[in-house]
N, CA, C and O atoms as a DFTB+ gen file, in Angstrom:
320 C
 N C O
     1  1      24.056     183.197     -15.103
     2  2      24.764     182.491     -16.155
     3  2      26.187     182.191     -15.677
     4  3      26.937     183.073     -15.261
     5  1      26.548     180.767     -15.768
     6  2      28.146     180.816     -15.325
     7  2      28.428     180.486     -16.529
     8  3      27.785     179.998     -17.459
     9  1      30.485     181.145     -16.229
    10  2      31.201     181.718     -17.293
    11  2      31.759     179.830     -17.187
    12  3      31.897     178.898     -16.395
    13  1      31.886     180.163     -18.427
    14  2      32.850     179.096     -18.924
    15  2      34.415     179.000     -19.451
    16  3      34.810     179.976     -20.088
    17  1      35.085     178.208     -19.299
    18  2      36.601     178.158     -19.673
    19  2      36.703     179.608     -20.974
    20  3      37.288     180.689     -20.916
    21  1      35.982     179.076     -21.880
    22  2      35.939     179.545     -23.022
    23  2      35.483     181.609     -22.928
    24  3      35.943     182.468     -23.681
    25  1      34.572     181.810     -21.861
    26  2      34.429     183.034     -21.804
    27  2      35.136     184.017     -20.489
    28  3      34.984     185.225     -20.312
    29  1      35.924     183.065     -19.689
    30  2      36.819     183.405     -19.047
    31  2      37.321     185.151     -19.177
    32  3      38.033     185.611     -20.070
    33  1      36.715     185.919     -18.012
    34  2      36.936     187.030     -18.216
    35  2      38.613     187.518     -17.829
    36  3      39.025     187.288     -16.692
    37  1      39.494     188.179     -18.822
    38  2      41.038     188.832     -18.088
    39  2      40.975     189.541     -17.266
    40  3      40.224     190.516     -17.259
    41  1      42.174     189.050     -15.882
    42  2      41.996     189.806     -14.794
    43  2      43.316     190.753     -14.605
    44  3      43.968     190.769     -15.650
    45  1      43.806     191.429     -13.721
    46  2      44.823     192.196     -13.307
    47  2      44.828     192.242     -11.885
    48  3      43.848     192.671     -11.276
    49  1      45.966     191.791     -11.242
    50  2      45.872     191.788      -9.843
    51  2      46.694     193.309      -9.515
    52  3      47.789     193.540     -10.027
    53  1      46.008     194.289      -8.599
    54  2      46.666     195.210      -8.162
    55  2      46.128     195.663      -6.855
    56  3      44.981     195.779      -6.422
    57  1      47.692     195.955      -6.197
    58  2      47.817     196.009      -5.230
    59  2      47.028     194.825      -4.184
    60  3      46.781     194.938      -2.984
    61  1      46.806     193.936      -4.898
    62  2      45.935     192.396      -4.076
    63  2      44.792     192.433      -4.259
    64  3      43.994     191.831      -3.540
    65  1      44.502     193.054      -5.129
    66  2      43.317     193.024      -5.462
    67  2      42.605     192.705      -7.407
    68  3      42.761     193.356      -8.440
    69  1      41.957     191.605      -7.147
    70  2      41.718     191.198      -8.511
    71  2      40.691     192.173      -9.400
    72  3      39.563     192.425      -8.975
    73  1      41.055     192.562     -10.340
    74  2      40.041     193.258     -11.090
    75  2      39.766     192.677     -12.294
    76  3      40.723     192.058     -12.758
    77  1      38.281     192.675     -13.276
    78  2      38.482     192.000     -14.402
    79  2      38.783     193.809     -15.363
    80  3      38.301     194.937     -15.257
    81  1      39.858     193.130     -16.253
    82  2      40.083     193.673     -17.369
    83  2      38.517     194.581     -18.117
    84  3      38.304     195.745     -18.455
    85  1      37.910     193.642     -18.114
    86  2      36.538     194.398     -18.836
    87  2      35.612     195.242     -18.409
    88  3      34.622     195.596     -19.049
    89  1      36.004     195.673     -17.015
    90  2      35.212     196.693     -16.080
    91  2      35.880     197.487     -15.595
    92  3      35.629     198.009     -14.508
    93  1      37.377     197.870     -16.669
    94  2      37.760     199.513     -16.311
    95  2      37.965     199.653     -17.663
    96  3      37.994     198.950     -18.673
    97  1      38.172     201.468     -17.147
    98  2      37.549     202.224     -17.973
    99  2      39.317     202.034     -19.031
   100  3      40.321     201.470     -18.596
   101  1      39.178     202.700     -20.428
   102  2      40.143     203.123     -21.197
   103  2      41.372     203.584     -20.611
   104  3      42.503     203.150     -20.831
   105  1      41.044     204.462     -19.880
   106  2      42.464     205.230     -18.952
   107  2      43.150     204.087     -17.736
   108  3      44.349     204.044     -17.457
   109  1      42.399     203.470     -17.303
   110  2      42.533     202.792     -16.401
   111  2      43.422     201.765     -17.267
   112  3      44.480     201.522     -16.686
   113  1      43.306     201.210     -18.289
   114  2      43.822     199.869     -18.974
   115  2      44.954     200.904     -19.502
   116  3      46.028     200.450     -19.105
   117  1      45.117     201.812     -20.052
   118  2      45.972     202.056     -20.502
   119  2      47.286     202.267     -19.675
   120  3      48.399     202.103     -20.176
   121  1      47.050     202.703     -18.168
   122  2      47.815     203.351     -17.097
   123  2      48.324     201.539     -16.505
   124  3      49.356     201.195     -15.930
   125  1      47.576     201.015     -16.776
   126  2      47.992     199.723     -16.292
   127  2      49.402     199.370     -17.559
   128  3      50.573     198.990     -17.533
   129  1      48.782     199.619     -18.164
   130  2      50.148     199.413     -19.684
   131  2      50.948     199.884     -19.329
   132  3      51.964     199.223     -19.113
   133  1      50.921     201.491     -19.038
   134  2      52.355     201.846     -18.173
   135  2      53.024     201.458     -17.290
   136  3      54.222     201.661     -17.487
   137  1      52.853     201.115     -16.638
   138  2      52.678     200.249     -15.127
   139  2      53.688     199.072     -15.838
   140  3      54.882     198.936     -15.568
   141  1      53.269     198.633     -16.363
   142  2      53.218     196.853     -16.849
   143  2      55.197     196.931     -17.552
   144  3      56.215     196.264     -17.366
   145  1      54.808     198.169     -18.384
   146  2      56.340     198.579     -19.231
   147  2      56.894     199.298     -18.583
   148  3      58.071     198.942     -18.618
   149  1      56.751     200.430     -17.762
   150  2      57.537     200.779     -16.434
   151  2      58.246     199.665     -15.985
   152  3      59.471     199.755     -16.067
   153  1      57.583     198.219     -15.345
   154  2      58.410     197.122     -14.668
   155  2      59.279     196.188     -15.280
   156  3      60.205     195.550     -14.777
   157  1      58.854     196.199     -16.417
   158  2      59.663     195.920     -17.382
   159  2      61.290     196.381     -17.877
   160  3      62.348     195.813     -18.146
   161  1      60.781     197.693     -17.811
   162  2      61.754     198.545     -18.467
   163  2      62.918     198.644     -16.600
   164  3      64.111     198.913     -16.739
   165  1      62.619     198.515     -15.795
   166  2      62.922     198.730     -14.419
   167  2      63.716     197.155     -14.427
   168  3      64.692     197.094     -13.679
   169  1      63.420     196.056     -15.104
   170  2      64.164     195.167     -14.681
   171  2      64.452     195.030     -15.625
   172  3      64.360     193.812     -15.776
   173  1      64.938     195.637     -16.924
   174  2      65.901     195.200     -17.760
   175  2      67.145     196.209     -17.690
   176  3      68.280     196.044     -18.137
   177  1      66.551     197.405     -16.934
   178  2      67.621     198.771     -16.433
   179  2      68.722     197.308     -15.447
   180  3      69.812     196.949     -15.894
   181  1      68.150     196.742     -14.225
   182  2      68.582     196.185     -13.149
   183  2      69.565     195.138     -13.730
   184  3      70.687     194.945     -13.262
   185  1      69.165     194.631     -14.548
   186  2      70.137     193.882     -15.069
   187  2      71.310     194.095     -16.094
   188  3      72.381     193.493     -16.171
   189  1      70.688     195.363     -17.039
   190  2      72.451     196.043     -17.468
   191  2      73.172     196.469     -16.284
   192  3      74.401     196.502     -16.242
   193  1      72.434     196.786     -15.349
   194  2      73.192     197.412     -14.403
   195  2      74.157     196.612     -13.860
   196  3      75.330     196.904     -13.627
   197  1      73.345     195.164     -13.602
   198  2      74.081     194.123     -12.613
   199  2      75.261     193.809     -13.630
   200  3      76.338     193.439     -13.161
   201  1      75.068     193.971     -15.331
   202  2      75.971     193.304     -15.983
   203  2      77.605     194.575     -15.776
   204  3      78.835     194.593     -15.721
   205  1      76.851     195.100     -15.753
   206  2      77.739     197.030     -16.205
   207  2      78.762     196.624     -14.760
   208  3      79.992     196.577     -14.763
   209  1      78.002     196.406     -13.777
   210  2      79.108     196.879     -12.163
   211  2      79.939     195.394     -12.126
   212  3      80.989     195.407     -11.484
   213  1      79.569     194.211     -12.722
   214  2      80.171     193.019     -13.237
   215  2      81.792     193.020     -14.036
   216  3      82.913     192.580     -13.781
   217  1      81.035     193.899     -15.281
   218  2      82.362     194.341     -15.815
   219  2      83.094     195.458     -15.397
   220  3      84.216     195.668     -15.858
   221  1      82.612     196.145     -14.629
   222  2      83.381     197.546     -13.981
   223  2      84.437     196.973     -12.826
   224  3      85.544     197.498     -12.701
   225  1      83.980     195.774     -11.928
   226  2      84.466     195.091     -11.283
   227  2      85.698     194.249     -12.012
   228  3      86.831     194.355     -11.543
   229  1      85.499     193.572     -12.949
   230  2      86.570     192.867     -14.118
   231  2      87.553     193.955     -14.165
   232  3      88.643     194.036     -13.599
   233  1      87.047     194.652     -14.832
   234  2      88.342     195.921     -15.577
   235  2      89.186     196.430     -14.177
   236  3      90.397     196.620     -14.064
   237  1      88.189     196.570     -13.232
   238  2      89.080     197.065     -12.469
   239  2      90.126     196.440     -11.550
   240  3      91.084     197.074     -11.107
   241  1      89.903     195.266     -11.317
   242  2      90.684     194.053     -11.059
   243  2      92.034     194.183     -11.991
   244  3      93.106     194.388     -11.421
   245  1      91.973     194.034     -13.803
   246  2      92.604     194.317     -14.262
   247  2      93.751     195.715     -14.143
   248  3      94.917     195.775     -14.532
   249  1      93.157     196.449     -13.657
   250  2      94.232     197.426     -13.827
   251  2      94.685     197.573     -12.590
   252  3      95.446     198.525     -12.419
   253  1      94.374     196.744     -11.462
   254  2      94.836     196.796     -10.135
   255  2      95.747     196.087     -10.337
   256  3      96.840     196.618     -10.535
   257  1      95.632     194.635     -10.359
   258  2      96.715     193.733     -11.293
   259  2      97.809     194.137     -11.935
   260  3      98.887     193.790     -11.454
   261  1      97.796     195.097     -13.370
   262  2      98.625     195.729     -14.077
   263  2      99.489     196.699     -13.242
   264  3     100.704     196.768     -13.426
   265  1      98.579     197.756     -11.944
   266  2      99.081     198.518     -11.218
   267  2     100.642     197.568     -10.334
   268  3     101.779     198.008     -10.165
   269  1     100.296     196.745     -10.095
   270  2     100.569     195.672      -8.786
   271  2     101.780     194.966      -9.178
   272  3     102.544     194.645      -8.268
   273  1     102.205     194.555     -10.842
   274  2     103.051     194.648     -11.220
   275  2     103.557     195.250     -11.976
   276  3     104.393     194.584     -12.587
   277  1     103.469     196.470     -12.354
   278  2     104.390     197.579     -12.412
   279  2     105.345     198.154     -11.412
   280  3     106.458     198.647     -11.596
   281  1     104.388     197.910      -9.883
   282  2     105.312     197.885      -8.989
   283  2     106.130     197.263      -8.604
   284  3     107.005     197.604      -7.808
   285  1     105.947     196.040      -9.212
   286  2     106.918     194.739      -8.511
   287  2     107.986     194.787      -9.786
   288  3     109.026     194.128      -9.790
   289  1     107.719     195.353     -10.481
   290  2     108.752     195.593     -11.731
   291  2     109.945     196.670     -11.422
   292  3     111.128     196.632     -11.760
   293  1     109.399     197.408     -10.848
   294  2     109.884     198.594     -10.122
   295  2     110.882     198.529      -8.954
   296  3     111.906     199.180      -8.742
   297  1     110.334     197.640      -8.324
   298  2     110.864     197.112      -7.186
   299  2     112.470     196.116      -7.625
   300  3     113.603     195.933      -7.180
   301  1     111.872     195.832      -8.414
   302  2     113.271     194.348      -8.781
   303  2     114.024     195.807      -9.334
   304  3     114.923     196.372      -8.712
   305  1     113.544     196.203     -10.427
   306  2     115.044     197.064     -11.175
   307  2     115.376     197.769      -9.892
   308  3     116.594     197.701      -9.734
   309  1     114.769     198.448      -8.868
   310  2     115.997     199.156      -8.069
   311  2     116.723     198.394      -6.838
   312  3     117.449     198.873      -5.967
   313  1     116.261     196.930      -7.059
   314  2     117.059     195.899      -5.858
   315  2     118.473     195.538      -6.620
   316  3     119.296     194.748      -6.159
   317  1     118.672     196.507      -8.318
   318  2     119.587     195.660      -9.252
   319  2     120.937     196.216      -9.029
   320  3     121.904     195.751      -9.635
């Protein structure tokens, strides 16, 4: 019997290898769920992260800045 558009079995590719959805077992689909929200959860970590060292980078610019003329503030009052 060939499958048709309509009975199109769901697959999961792992590790390169295609499996259909409907020929593993309960544990197997479920561990894939983990899997699935593990990578998920792994690239939404990666990207607060990228945002977090973004602004850690900002702020710290800022207070290098602030540092940088305090000194030059420093500098003029004792040239006075």
């Amino acid at each position: 019997m060939d499958e048709t558009p309509d009975t199109k079995q769901e697959t999961v590719l792992i590790n390169g290898e295609e499996h259909n959805v409907a020929d593993l077992s309960q544990e197997q689909v479920t561990l894939i769920n983990h899997v699935s929200d593990l990578d998920r959860k792994s690239r939404q970590i990666n990207f607060s992260l990228e945002q977090t060292l973004g602004a850690q980078n900002h702020f710290m610019g800022l207070l290098n800045a602030s540092l940088e003329a305090k000194s030059d503030d420093k500098a003029v009052n004792e040239n006075k």
